[in-house]
C-alpha positions in Angstrom: -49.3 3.2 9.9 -47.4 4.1 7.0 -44.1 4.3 9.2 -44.6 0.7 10.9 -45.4 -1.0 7.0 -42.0 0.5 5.8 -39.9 -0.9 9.4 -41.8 -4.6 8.9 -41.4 -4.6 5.0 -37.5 -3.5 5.2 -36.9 -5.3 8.5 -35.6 -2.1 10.0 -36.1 -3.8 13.6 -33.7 -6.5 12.9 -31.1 -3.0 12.8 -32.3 -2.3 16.6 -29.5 -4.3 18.6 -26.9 -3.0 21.1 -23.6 -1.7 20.0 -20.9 -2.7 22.0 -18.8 0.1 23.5 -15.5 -2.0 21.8 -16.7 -2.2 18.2 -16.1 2.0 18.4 -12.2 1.4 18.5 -10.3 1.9 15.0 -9.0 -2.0 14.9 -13.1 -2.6 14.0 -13.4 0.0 11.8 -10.3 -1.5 9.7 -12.5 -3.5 6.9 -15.0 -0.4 6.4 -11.7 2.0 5.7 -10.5 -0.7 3.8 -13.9 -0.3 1.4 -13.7 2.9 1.6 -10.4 3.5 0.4 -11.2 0.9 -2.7 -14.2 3.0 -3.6 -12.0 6.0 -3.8 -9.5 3.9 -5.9 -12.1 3.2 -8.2 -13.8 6.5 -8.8 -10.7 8.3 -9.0 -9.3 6.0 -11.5 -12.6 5.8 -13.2 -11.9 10.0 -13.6 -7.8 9.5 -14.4 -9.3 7.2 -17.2 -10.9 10.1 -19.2 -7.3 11.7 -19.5 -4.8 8.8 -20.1 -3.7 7.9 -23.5 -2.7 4.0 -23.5 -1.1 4.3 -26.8 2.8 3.5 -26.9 3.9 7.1 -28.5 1.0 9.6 -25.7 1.3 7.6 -22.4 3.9 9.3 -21.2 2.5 12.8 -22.6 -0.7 12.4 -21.3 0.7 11.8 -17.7 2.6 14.7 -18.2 -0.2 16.6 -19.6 -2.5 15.5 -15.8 0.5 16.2 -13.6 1.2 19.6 -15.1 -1.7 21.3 -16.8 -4.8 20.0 -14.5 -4.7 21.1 -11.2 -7.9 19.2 -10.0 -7.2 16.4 -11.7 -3.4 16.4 -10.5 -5.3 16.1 -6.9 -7.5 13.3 -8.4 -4.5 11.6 -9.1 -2.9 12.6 -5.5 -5.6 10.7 -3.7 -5.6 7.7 -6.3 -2.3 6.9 -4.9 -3.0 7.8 -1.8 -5.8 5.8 -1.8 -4.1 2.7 -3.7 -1.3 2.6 -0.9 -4.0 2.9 1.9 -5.8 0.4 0.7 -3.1 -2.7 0.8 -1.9 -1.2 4.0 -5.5 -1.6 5.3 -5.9 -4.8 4.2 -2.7 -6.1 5.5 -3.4 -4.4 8.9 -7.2 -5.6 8.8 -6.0 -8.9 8.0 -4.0 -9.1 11.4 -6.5 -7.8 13.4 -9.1 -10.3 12.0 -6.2 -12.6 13.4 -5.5 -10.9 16.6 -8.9 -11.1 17.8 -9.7 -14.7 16.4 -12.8 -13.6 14.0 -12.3 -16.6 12.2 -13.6 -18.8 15.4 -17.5 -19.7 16.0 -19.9 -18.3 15.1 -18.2 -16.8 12.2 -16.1 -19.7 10.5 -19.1 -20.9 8.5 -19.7 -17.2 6.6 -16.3 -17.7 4.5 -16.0 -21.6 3.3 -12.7 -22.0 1.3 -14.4 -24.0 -1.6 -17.7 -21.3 -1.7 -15.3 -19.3 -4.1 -13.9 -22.4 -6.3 -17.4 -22.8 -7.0 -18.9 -19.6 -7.3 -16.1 -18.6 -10.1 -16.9 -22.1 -11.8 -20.5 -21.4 -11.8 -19.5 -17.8 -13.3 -17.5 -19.5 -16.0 -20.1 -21.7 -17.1 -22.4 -18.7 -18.0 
């Protein structure tokens, strides 16, 4: 009872659909690497944060200071590049496949409108 509240109240059976056997292959996997190599970005620069010095006179040191003395954080900052070049190659590449395959066509051209973001940012100005 308890199980078939929680499926209608979260609409877990609109998750219940067939797969197809081509959405397995790595060109449609491209824009979920793509997030997950931004969410890495982010965390990872989120933790570089804590031990950078922005001024003028400690940048430098303070780089120095992460590349040389922190081991774990030297990794941290390993994968934040990593992860940074990744990222725009994975956009780039997702971009081309989005292209490839003609995801822009019907059913599909109505999700991204060019003027939906013109007018989302305006109405986030006017806050």
């Amino acid at each position: 009872m308890i199980n078939a509240w929680v499926r209608e109240r979260f609409a877990l059976t609109a998750l219940e659909y067939p797969i197809p056997a081509r959405s397995n292959r790595l060109d449609f996997m491209l824009g979920a690497l793509t997030l997950v190599a931004l969410t890495l970005l982010g965390v990872t620069g989120i933790v570089l944060t804590q031990f950078y010095d922005p001024a003028p006179l400690g940048a430098r040191e303070s780089v120095r200071y992460v590349i040389t003395s922190l081991p774990l954080v030297s990794l941290v900052r390993d994968i934040h590049v990593w992860s940074a070049t990744g990222a725009i190659a994975l956009v780039f590449t997702h971009l081309a496949a989005v292209f490839w395959r003609r995801g822009f066509r019907r059913p599909r051209e109505g999700s991204a409108r060019p003027h939906d973001g013109w007018r989302a940012g305006r109405r986030y100005r006017r806050m």
